[in-house]
C-alpha positions as CSV (number, residue, x, y, z in Angstrom):
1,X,16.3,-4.8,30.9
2,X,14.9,-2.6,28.1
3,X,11.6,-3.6,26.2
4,X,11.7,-2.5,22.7
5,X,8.1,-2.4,20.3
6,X,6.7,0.2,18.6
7,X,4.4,3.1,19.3
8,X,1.0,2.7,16.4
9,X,-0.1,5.9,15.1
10,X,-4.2,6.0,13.7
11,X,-4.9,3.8,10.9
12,X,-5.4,5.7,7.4
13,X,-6.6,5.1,4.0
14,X,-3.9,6.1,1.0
15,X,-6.1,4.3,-1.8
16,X,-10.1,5.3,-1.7
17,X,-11.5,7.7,0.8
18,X,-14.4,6.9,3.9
19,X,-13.4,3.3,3.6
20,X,-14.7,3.0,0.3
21,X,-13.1,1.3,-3.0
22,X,-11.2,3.0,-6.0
23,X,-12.4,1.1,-9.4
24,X,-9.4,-0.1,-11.5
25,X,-9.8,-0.3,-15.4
26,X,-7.7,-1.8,-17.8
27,X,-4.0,-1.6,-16.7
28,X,-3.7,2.2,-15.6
29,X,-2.2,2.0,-12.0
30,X,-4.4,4.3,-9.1
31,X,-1.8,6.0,-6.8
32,X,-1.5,6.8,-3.5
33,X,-0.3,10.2,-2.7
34,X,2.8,10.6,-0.7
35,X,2.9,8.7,2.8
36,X,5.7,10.7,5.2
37,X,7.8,8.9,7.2
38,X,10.0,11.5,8.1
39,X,8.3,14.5,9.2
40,X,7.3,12.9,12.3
41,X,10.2,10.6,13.0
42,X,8.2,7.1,11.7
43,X,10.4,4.3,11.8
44,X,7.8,2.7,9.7
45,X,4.7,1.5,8.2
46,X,2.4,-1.5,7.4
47,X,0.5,-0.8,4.4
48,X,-2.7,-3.4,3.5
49,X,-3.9,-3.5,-0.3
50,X,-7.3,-5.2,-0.3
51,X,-8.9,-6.5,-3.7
52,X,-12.8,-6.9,-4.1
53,X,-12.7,-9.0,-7.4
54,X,-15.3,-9.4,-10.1
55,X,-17.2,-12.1,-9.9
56,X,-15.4,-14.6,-12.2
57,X,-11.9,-12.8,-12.2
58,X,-9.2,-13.7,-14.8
59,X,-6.8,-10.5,-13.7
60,X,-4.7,-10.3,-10.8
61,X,-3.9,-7.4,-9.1
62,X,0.0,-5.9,-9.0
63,X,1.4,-3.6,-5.6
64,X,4.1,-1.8,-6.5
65,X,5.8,0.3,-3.9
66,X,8.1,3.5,-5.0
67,X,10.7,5.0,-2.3
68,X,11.2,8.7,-2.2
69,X,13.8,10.7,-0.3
70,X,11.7,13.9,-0.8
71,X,8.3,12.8,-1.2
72,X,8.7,14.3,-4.7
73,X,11.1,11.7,-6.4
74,X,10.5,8.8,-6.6
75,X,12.2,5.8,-7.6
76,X,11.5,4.3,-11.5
77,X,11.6,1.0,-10.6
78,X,9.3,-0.3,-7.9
79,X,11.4,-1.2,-4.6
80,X,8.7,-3.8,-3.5
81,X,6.6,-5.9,-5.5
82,X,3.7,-8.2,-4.7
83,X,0.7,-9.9,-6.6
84,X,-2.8,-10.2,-4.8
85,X,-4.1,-13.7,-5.9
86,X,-7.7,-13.7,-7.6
87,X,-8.2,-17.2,-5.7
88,X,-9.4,-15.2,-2.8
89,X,-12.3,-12.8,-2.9
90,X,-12.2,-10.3,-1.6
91,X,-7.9,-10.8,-0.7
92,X,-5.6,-8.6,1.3
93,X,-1.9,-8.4,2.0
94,X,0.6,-6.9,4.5
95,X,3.9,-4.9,3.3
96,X,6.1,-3.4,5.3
97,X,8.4,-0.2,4.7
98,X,11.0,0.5,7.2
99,X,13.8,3.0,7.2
100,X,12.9,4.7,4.0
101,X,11.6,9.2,4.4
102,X,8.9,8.8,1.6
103,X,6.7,6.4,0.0
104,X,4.1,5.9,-2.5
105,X,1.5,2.8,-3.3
106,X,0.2,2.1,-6.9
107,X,-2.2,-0.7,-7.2
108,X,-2.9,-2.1,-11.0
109,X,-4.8,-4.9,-12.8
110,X,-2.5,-7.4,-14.2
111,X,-4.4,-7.4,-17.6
112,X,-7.4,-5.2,-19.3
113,X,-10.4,-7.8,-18.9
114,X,-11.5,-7.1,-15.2
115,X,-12.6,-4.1,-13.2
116,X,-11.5,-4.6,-10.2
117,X,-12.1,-3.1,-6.5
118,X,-9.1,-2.1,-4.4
119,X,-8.3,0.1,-1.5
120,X,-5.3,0.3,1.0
121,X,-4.5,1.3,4.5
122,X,-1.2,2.6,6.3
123,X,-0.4,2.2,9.5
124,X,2.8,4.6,10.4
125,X,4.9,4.0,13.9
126,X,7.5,4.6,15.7
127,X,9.8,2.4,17.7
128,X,9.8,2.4,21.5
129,X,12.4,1.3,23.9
130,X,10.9,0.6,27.9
């Protein structure tokens, strides 16, 4: 009987650089740049936003998650959507992209009174059958 599960490639940053934090102010979105899926065959990736809030935050912080099927074009409307809760300091998510060639991650405050902390992580892989 086969074993299926997937094959992890090395864990990289797409938001900040050296594990450090990307500053957000007001409600201009920070970008990731392109994350490839397709050059090397991925069949995926799990991307974690994490939020270092100000001390007594009132704004949340938005992910928004573009598809691309040339790393160049990306969809106008975000395909995925989720909000990091302030209730939690610092907070991090999981968000999973499968079967897409391109994506990109843009990470925004949900109003203009906070300046918020945020980085994100990508872990690409391929599946695996045993």
């Amino acid at each position: 009987m086969a074993t299926y599960g997937n094959s992890w490639a090395t864990q990289t940053q797409i938001v900040g650089t050296d594990d450090g934090w990307v500053t957000l102010s007001g409600t201009t979105p920070t970008e990731s740049s392109d994350v490839d899926l397709e050059t090397d065959n991925y069949l995926g990736a799990v991307i974690v936003p994490e939020v270092d809030f100000d001390s007594t935050p009132t704004d949340y912080v938005d992910v928004y998650v573009y598809y691309s099927q040339d790393g160049i074009n990306y969809n106008d409307t975000p395909d995925q959507t989720r909000r990091i809760s302030n209730a939690t300091d610092p907070n991090q998510i999981d968000l999973e992209v499968t079967n897409r060639q391109h994506f990109k991650v843009a990470l925004v405050q949900s109003g203009s009174t906070d300046n918020h902390n945020v980085r994100c992580y990508c872990s690409r892989y391929h599946g695996i059958s045993e």
